[in-house]
C-alpha positions in Angstrom: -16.2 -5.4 -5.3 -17.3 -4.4 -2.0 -16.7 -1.2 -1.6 -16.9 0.6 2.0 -18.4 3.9 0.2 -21.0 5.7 -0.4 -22.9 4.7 -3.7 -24.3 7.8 -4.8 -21.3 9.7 -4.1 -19.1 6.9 -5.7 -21.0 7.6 -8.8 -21.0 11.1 -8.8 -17.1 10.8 -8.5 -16.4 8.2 -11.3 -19.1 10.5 -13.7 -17.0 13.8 -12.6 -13.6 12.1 -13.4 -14.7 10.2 -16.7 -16.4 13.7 -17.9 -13.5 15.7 -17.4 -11.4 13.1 -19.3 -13.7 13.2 -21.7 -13.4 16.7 -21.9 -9.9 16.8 -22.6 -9.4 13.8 -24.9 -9.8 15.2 -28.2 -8.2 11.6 -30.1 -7.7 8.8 -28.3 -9.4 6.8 -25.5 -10.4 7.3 -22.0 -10.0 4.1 -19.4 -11.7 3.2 -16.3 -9.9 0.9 -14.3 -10.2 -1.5 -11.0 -7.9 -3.1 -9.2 -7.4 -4.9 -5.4 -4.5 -4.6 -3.4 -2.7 -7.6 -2.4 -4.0 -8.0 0.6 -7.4 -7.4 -0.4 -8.2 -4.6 1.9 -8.2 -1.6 -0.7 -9.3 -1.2 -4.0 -7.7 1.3 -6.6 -9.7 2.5 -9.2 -8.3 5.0 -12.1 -9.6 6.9 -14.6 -7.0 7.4 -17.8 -6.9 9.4 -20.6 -4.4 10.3 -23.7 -5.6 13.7 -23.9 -3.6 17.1 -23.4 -2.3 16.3 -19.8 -2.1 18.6 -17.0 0.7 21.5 -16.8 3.2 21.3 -13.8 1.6 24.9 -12.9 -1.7 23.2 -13.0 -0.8 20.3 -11.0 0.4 22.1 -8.1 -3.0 23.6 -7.4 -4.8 20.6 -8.9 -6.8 20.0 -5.1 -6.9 23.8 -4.5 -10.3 24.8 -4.0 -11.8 27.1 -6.9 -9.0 26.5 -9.2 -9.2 25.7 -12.6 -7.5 24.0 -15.5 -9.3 26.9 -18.1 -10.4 29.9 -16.8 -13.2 29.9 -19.5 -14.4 26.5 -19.1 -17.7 26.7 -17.1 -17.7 25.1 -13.8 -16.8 25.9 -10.4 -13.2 24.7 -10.1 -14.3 22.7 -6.7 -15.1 19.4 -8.3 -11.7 18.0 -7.6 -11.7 19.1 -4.2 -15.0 18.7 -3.5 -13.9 14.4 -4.8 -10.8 14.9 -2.6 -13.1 15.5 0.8 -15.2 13.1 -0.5 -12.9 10.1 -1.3 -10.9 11.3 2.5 -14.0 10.8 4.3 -15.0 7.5 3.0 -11.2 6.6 4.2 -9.5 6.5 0.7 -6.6 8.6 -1.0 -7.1 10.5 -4.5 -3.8 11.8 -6.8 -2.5 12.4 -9.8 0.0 10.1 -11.1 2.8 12.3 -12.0 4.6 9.2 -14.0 1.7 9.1 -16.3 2.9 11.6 -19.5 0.3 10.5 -22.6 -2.7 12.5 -21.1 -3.8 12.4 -17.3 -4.5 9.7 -14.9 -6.1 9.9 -11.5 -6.0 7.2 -9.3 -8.0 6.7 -5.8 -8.8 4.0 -3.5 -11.1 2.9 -1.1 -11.3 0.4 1.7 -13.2 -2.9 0.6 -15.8 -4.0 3.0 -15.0 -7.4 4.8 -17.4 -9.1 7.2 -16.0 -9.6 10.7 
């Protein structure tokens, strides 16, 4: 896919997503999926996991800047947020699906480049 984004920050993204999954999935699996919009203007990429979830208390402040899911787990709290400004500024959306219940998903999506 052509993605309007930029590379190295697309990268550092999926690696930040897929290592907190990873993280947190003890048993089980960890998924990366891509997928185009019907009208092939966005594309929605997810990162899935059957690990131990998010708590509703957790999720509320999920985007919050400096929060985090352990207090002593190392790392700055910001890399969700600092995806979120990321993500934004290339003109895409990021969330967690609330539906999902066997682990945690997040889901984002960015434009796909089309030649005028």
């Amino acid at each position: 896919l052509d993605v309007r984004a930029d590379m190295q920050h697309l990268i550092d993204i999926l690696m930040k997503l897929l290592q907190n999954a990873i993280k947190y999935t003890q048993e089980g699996n960890v998924s990366l999926n891509v997928n185009v919009d019907p009208t092939h203007t966005m594309a929605t990429i997810s990162v899935t996991d059957t690990g131990c979830g998010i708590s509703k208390e957790i999720r509320r402040v999920l985007f919050d800047r400096f929060d985090k899911m352990e207090e002593f787990i190392q790392g700055s709290g910001m890399s969700l947020t600092v995806c979120q400004s990321i993500i934004e500024a290339m003109g895409g959306k990021i969330w967690l699906d609330e539906n999902y219940t066997n682990g945690a998903s997040f889901i984002f999506t960015l434009p796909l480049y089309k030649e005028s």
